[in-house]
VOGU-3710 file (C-alpha; in Angstrom, 3 decimals, decimal comma):
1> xxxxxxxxxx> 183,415/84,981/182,012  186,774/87,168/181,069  184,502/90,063/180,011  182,276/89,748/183,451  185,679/89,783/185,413  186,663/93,217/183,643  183,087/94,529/184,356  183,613/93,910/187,746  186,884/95,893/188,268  186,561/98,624/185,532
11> xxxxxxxxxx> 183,252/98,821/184,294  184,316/100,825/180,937  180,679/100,822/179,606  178,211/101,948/182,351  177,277/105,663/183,028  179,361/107,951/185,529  177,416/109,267/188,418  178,764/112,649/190,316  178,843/110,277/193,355  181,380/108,184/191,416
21> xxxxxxxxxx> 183,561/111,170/190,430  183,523/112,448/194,069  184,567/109,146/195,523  187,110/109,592/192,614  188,776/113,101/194,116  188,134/111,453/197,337  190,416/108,145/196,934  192,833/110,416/195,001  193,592/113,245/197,410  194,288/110,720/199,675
31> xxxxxxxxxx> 196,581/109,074/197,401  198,144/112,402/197,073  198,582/112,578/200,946  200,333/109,461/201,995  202,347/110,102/198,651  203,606/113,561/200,165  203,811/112,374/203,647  206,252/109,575/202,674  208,250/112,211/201,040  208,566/113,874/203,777
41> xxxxxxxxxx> 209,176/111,675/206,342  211,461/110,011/204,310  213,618/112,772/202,690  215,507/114,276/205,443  216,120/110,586/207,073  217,836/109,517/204,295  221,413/111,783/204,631  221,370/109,398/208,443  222,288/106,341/205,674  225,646/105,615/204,799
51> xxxxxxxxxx> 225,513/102,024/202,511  223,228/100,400/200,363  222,978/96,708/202,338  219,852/95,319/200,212  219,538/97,352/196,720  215,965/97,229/195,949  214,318/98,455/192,298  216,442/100,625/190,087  219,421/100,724/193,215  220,302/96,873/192,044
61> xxxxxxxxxx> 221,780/99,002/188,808  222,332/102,576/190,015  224,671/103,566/192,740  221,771/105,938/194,846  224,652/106,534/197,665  224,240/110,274/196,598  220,817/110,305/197,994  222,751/110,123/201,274  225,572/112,381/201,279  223,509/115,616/199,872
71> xxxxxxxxxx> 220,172/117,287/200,217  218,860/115,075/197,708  216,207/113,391/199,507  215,006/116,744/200,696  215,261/118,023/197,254  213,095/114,999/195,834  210,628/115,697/198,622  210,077/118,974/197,350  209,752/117,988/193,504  207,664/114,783/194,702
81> xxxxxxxxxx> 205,328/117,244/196,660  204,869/119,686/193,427  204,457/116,981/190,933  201,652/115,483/193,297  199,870/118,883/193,595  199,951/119,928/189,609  199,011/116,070/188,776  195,802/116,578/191,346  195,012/120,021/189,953  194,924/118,258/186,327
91> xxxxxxxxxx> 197,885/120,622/184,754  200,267/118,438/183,469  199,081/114,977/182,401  202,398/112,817/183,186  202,736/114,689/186,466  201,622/111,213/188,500  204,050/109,275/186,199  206,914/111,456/187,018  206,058/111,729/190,767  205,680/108,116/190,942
101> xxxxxxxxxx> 209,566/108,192/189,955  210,535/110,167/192,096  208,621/107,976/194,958  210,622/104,647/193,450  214,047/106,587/194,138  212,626/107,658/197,234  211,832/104,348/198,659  214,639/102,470/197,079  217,210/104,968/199,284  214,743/104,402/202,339
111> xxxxxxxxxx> 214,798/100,603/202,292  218,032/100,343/201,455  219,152/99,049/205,170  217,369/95,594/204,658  213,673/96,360/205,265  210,564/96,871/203,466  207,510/99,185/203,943  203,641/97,252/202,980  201,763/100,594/203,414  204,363/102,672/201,061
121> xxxxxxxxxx> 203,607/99,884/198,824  200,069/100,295/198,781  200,474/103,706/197,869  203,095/103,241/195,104  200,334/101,137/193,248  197,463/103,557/193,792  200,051/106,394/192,258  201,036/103,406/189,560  197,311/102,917/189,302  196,076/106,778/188,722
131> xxxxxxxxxx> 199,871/107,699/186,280  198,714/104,523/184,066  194,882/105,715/183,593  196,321/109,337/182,797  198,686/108,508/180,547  196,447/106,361/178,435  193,297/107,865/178,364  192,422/111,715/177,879  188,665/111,248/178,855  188,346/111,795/182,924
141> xxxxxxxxxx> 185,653/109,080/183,145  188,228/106,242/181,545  191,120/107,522/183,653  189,114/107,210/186,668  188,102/103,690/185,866  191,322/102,551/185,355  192,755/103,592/188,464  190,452/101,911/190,442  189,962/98,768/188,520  193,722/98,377/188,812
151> xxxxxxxxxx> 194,104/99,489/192,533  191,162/96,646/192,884  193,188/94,056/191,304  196,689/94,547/192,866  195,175/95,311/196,427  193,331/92,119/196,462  196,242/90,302/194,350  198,716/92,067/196,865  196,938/90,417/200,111  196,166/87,310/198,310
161> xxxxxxxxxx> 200,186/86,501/197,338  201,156/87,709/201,037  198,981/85,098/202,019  200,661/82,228/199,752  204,391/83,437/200,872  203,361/82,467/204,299  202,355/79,074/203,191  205,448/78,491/200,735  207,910/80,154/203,406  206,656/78,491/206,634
171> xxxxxxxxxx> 204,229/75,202/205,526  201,248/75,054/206,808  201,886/74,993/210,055  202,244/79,078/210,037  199,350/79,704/212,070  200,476/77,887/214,809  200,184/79,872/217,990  203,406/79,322/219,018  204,117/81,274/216,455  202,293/84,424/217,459
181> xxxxxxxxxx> 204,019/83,908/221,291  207,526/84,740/219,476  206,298/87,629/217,682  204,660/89,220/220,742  207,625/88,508/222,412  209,581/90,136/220,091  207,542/93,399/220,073  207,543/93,844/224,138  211,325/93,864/223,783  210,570/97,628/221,987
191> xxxxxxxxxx> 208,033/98,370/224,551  210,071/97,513/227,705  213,477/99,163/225,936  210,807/102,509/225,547  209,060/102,153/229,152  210,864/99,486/231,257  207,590/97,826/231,487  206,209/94,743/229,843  202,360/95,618/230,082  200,117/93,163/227,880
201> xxxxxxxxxx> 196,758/94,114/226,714  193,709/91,908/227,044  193,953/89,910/224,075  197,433/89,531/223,882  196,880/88,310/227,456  194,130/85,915/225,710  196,832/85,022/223,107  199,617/84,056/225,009  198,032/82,127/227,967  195,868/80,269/225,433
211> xxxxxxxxxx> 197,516/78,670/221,878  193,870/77,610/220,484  193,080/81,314/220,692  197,163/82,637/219,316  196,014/79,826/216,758  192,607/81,244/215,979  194,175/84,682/215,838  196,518/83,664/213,172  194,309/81,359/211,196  191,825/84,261/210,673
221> xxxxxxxxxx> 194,691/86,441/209,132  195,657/83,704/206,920  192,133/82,891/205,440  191,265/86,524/205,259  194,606/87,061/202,860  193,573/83,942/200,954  190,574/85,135/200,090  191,388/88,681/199,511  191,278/88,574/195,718  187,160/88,409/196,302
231> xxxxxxxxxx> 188,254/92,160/196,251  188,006/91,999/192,674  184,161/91,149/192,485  181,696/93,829/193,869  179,034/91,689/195,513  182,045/90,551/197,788  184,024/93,761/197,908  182,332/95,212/201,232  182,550/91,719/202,788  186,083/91,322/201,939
241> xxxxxxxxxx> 187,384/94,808/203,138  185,502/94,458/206,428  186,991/91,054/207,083  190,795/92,866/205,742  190,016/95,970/208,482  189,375/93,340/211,233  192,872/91,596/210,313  194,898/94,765/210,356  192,564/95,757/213,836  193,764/92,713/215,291
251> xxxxxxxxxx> 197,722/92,891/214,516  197,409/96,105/215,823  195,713/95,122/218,998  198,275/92,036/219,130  201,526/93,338/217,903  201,316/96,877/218,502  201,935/97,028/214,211  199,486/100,033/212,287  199,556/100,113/208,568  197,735/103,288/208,112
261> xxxxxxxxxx> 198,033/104,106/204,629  196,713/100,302/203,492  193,519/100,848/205,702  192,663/104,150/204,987  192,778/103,668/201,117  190,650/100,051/201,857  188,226/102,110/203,704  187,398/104,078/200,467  187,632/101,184/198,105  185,471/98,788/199,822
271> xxxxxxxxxx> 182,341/100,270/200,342  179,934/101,482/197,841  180,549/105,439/199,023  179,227/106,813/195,773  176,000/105,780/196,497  175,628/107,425/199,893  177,266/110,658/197,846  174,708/110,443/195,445  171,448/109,963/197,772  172,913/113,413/199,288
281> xxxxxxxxxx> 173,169/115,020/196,059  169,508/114,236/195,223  168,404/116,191/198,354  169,848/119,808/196,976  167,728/122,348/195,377  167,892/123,574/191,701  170,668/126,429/192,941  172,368/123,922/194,926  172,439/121,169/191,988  173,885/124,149/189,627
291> xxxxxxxxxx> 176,626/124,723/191,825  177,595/121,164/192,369  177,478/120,705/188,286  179,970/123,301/187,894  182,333/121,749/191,425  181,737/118,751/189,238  183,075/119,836/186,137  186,199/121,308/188,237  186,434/117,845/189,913  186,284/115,347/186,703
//
């Protein structure tokens, strides 16, 4: 049973198709993305902060107050930015460990005013996930197993354990709809302090004149993160992520709330992409095949 569990997140033992290794450079230049757009959205914010009201990470021992009264978060920007770039372009093996660093100081100085980021989260384990397979493994094919078997794992843990706070903080009585009123509530106080105008949108309308449907809406998030960790099995990883994408569609359409990063990287792990890769590769012509063997061998 153990050994069928690993199978189903890493796979160690079964062949490598170029559809594989493309969905590979795929999942990991977007990794690479978020990673550099967090640095920069972050960096130059962070000389705005003046105290550290909830140290988070390596800040509970380490006074990072200097990341606020100097270029520094600028300055780790830039290094976080390189490091990503020479780890992608396979130049320096602990590139992704050192970047990923960089992004702990990063967000540590960020979230230091008593808030948390889930999407920067997300993409600290996929950089986590990717440094780890690098670091112990020098064959491509291994590396890129492990950092998908692991981002597997910890995104479907990660949803599954958000789920069970809600239970242990709140009871079971979380998804009542009541609930969801306050929260909506709570959002059109940014919307009418940005427009003067409280406008709801058709299901919010739905959700706050009706509590069996704010009820519904809520219940469906909370079985959806239950079940999450049916991420780790590929016969219910498509199912899973579509059900995951219809949550995060629906606390957007309710509460106005995107988490970006978390879908986009679900939207390549989910589905079997490598497949649909591959049927296109087996359409080229012998001049076309040689060319993607040698993009291949630049890729892996």
């Amino acid at each position: 049973m153990w050994q069928k569990f690993l199978e189903n997140l890493f796979d160690f033992e079964r062949e490598e198709t170029s559809g594989e290794i493309a969905l590979y450079r795929l999942f990991e230049l977007v990794v690479v993305y978020w990673t550099i757009e967090y640095a920069w959205r972050w960096g130059p914010y962070l000389e705005r902060l003046g105290d550290v009201v909830l140290p988070l990470g390596i800040a509970e021992y380490v006074d990072i107050t200097f990341m606020f009264t100097s270029p520094a978060g600028v300055i780790n920007a830039v290094g976080m930015t390189l490091l990503m770039a020479v780890g992608f372009l396979r130049l320096w093996r602990p590139a992704y460990l050192v970047a990923l660093l960089l992004f702990h100081l990063h967000y540590v100085a960020r979230f230091s005013q008593g808030e948390i980021s889930h999407g920067s989260n997300f993409v600290g384990m996929a950089v986590l996930a990717i440094a780890v397979g690098t670091v112990l493994f020098k064959e491509r094919r291994l590396v890129r197993r492990t950092a998908l078997g692991l981002c597997y794992f910890f995104f479907g843990l990660g949803y599954t354990t958000a789920a069970w706070c809600k239970l242990i903080g709140t009871g079971p009585n979380w998804p009542d709809g009541r609930h969801l009123w306050m929260w909506i509530q709570e959002r059109t106080v940014d919307t009418f302090s940005n427009t003067g105008v409280v406008d709801y949108n058709w299901l919010q309308e739905l959700a706050v004149r009706y509590h069996l449907i704010a009820t519904a809406i809520l219940t469906f998030g909370l079985l959806t993160e239950f079940f999450a960790f049916l991420f780790w099995f590929k016969r219910f990883r498509a199912y899973i992520g579509t059900l995951l994408f219809g949550m995060h569609f629906g606390i957007w359409a309710v509460m106005k709330l995107t988490f970006s990063a978390n879908t986009y990287l679900l939207f390549i792990l989910a589905y079997r992409w490598e497949a649909l890769f591959e049927a296109g590769l087996s359409r080229l012509n012998e001049a076309q095949r040689e060319r993607v063997r040698r993009l291949r061998l630049w890729m892996a």
